[in-house]
Each structure stands twice: as structure tokens, then as C-alpha cells.
NUKOL-121445 format. One record per residue: x, y, z of N, C-alpha, C in turn; chain; residue number from 1; residue in one letter. Coordinates in pm, whole numbers, always signed. Layout:
<nodes>
+--------+--------+--------+--------+--------+--------+--------+--------+--------+-------+-----+------+
!    n.X !    n.Y !    n.Z !   ca.X !   ca.Y !   ca.Z !    c.X !    c.Y !    c.Z ! kette !  nr ! rest !
+--------+--------+--------+--------+--------+--------+--------+--------+--------+-------+-----+------+
!      X !      Y !      Z !      X !      Y !      Z !      X !      Y !      Z !     A ! NUM !    A !
...
+--------+--------+--------+--------+--------+--------+--------+--------+--------+-------+-----+------+
</nodes>
This chain:
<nodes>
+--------+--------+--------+--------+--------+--------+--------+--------+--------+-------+-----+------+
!    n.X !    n.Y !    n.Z !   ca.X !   ca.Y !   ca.Z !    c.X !    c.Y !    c.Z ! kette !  nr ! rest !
+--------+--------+--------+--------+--------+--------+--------+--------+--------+-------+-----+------+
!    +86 !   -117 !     +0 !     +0 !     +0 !     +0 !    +90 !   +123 !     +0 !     A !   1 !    X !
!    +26 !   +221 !    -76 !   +151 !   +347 !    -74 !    +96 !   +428 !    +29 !     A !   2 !    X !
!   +250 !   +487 !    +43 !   +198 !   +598 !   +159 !    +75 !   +697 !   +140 !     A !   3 !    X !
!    +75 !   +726 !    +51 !    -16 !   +864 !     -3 !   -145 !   +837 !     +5 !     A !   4 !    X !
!   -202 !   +661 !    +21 !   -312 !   +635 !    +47 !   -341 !   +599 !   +179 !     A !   5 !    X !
!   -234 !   +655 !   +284 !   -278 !   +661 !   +386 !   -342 !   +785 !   +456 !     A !   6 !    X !
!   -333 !   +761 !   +539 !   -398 !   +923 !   +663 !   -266 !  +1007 !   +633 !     A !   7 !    X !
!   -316 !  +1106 !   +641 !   -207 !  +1207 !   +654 !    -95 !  +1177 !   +796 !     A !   8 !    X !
!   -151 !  +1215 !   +867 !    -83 !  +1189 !   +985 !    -18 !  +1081 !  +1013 !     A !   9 !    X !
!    -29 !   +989 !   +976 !    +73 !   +869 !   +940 !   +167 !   +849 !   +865 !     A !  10 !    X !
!   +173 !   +952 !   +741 !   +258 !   +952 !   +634 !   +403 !   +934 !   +667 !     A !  11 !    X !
!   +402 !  +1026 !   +776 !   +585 !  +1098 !   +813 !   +639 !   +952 !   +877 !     A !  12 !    X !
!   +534 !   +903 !   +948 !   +580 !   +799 !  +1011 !   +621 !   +616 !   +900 !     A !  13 !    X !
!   +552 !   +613 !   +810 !   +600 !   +503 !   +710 !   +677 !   +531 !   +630 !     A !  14 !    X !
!   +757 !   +684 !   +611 !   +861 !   +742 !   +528 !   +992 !   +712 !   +645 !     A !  15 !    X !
!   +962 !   +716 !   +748 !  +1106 !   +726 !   +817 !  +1116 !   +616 !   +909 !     A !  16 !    X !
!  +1033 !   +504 !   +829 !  +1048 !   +347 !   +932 !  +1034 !   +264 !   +816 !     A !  17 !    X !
!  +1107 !   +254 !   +737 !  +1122 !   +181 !   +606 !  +1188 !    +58 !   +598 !     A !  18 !    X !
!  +1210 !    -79 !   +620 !  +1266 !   -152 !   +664 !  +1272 !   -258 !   +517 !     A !  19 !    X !
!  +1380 !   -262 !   +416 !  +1358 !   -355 !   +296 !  +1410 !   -514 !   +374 !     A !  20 !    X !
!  +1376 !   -585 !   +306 !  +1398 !   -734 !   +357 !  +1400 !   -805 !   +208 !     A !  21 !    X !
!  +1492 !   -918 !   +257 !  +1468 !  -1005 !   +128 !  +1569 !  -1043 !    +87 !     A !  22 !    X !
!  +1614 !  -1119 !    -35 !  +1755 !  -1121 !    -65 !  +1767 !  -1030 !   -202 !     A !  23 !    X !
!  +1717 !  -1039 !   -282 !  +1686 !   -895 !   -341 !  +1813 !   -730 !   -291 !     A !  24 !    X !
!  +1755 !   -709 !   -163 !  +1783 !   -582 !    -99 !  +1977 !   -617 !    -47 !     A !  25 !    X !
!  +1988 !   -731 !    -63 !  +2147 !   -778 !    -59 !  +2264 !   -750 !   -175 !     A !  26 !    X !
!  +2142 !   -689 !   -303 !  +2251 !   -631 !   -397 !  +2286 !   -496 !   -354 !     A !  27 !    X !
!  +2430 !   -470 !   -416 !  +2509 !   -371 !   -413 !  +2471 !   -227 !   -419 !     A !  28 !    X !
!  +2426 !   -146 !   -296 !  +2401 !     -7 !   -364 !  +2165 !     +9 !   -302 !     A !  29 !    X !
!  +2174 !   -125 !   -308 !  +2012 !   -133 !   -301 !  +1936 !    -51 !   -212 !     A !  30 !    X !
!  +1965 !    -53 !    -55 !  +1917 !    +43 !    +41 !  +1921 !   +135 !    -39 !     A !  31 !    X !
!  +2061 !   +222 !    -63 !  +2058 !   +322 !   -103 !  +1981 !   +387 !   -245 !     A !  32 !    X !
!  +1918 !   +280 !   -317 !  +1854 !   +320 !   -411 !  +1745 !   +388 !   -388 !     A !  33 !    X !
!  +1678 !   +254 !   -303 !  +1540 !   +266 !   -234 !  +1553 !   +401 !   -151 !     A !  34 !    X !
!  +1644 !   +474 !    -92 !  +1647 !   +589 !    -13 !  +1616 !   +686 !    -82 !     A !  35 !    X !
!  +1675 !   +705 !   -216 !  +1723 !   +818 !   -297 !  +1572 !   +810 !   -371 !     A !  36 !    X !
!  +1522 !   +710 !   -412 !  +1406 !   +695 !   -471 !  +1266 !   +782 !   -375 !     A !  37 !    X !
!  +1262 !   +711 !   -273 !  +1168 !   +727 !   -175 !  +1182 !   +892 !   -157 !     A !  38 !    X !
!  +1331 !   +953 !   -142 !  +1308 !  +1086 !    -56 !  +1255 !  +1203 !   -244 !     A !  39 !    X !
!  +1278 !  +1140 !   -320 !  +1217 !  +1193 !   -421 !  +1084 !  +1213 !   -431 !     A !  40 !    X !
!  +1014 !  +1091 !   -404 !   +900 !  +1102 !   -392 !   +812 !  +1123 !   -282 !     A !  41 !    X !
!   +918 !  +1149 !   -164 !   +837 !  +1192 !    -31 !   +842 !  +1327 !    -35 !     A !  42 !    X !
!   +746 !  +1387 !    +55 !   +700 !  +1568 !    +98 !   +818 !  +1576 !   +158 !     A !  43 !    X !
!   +903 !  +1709 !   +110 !  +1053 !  +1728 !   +144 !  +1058 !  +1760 !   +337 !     A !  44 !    X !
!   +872 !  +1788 !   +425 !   +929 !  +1788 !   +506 !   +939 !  +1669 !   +636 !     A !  45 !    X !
!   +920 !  +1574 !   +570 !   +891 !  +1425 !   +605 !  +1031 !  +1322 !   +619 !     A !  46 !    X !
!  +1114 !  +1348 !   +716 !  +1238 !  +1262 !   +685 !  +1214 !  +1116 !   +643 !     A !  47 !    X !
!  +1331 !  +1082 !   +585 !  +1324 !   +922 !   +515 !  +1438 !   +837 !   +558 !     A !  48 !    X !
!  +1362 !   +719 !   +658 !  +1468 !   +626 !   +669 !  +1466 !   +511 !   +617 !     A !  49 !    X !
!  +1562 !   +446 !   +570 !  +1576 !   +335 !   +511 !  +1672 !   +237 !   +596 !     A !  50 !    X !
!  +1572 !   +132 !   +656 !  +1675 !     +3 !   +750 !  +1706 !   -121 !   +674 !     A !  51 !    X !
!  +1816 !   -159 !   +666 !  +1897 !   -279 !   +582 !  +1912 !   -362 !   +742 !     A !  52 !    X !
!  +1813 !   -444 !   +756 !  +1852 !   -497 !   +896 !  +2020 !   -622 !   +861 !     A !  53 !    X !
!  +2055 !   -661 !   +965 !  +2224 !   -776 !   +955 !  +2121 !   -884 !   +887 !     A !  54 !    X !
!  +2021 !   -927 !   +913 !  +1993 !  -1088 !   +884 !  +1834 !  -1036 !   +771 !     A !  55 !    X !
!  +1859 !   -961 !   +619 !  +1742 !   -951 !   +588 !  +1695 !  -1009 !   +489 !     A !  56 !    X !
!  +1755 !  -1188 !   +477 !  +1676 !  -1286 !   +471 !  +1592 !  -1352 !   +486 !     A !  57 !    X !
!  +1613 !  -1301 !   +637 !  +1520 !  -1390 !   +748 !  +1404 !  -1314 !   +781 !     A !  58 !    X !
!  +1474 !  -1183 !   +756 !  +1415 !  -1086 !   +912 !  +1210 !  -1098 !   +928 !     A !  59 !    X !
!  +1183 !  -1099 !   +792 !  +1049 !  -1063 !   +790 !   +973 !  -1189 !   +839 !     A !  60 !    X !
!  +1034 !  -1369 !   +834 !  +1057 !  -1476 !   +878 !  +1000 !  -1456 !  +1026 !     A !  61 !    X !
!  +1138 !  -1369 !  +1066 !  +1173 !  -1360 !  +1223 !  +1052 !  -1278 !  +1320 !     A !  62 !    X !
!  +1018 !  -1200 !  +1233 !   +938 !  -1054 !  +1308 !   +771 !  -1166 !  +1286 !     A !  63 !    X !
!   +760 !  -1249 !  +1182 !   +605 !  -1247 !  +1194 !   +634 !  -1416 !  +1318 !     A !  64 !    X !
!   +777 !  -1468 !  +1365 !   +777 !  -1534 !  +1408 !   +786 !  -1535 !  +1583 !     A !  65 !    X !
!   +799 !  -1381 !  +1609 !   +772 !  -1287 !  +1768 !   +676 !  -1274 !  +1747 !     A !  66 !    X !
!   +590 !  -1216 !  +1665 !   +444 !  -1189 !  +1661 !   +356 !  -1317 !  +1667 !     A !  67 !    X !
!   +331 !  -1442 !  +1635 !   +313 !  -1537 !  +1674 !   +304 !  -1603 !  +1785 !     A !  68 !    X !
!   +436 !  -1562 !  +1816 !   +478 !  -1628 !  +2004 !   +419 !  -1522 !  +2112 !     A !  69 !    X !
!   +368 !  -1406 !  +2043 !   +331 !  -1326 !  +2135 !   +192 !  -1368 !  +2207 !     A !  70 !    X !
!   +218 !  -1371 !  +2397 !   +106 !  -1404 !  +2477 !    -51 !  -1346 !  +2440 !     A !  71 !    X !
!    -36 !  -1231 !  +2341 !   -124 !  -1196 !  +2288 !   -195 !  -1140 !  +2163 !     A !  72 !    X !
!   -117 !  -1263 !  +2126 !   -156 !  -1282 !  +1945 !   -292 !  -1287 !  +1938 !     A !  73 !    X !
!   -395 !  -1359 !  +1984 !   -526 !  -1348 !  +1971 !   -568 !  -1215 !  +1953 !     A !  74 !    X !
!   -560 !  -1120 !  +1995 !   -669 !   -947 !  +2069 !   -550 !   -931 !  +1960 !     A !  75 !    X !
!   -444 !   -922 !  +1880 !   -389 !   -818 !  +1785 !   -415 !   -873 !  +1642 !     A !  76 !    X !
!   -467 !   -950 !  +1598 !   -521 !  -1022 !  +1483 !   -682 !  -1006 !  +1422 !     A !  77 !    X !
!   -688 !  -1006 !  +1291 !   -851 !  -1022 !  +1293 !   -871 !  -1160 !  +1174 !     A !  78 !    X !
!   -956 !  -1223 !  +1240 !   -942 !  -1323 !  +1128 !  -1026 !  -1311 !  +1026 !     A !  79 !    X !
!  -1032 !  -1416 !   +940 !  -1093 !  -1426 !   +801 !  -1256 !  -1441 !   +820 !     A !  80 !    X !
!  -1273 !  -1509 !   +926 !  -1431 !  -1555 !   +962 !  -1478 !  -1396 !  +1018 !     A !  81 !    X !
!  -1392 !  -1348 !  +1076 !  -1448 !  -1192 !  +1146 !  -1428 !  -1084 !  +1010 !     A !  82 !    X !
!  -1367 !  -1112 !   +966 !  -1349 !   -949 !   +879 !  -1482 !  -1038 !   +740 !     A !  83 !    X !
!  -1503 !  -1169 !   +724 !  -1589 !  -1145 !   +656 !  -1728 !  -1155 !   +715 !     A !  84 !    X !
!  -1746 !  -1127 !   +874 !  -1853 !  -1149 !   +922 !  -1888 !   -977 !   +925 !     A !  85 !    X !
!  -1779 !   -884 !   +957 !  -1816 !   -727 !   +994 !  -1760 !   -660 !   +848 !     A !  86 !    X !
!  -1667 !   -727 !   +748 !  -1629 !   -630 !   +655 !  -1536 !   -544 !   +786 !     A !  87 !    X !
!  -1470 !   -411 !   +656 !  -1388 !   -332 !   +695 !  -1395 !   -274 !   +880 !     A !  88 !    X !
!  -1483 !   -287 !   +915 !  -1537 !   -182 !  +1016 !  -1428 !   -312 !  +1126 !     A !  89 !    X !
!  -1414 !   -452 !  +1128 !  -1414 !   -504 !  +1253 !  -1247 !   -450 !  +1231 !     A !  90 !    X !
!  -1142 !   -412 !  +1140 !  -1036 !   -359 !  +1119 !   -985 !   -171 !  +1214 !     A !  91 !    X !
!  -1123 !   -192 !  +1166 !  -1096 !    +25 !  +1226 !  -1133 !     +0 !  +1354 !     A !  92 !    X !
!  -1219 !   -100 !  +1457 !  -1248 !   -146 !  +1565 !  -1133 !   -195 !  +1623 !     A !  93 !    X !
!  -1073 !   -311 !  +1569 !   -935 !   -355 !  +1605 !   -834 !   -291 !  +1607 !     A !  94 !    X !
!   -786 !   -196 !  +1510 !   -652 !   -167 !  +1526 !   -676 !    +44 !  +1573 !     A !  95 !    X !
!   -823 !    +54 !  +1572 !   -825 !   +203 !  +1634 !   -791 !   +296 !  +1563 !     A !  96 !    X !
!   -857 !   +269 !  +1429 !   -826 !   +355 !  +1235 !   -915 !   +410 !  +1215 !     A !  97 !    X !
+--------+--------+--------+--------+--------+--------+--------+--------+--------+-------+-----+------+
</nodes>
């Protein structure tokens, strides 16, 4: 989803928490593409960060694999039977959008 189709007020915040993953993002120069790209197309007064995490093979692996183990994975999830029982609304209920 692009930034621009978010809330305003959120914008600044998915421009300067940018995190590429993959093996892809392991070629030469790549962060930095994605930086130079992004601050082009971001509102000049919106800083832009771009994170190359050490392990970003894994990482996206790793992060949905804490989120999982978390004691309270249930209450931060919406499932498939709920979002097609309420549509969009049980989303803006859940996550407070």
C-alpha cells in the first residue's frame, strides 16, 4: 500500500520506518537506491529512513515469528471468519483507524 493512500498523519511515520527485507535488498548499492528513490517522492518535510537490517533474509521470517509467540496474538489479529462477518469496520475497531 503506498503511503499517499494513507492518513495524513501517518505519512511521516512510514517514510522514516522503512525496513527492505529479502535477498533482493542484498545487492550492491540497493538500500541506497530505495532511499534516494523514496526521498524523491516523499514531501521534502517528512524525513526518510531506510533500515537494511544484519539478517534480511530472514528478518520478515523472524518478526512475523515474535508476533506469533506473542502471549497476545489473539486481541492483535482479525481473522478471516471476522473481517468477513463485519467487513472493513471489525479492522478500524481492532486496530483504532
Amino acid at each position: 500500500v503506498g503511503s499517499s493512500s494513507s492518513s495524513s498523519e501517518m505519512q511521516p511515520h512510514f517514510y522514516k520506518n522503512i525496513v527492505v527485507t529479502g535477498g533482493n535488498c542484498l545487492f550492491p548499492g540497493f538500500r541506497e537506491r530505495v532511499h534516494r528513490d523514496v526521498r524523491a517522492l516523499a514531501p521534502t518535510e517528512f524525513p526518510v529512513s531506510v533500515l537494511l537490517p544484519p539478517n534480511p533474509v530472514s528478518y520478515a521470517w523472524e518478526g512475523g515469528k515474535l508476533l506469533a509467540d506473542n502471549p497476545d496474538y489473539d486481541e492483535m489479529v482479525v481473522t478471516r471468519e471476522d473481517y468477513e462477518e463485519n467487513g472493513h469496520f471489525i479492522c478500524e475497531d481492532t486496530f483504532d483507524v
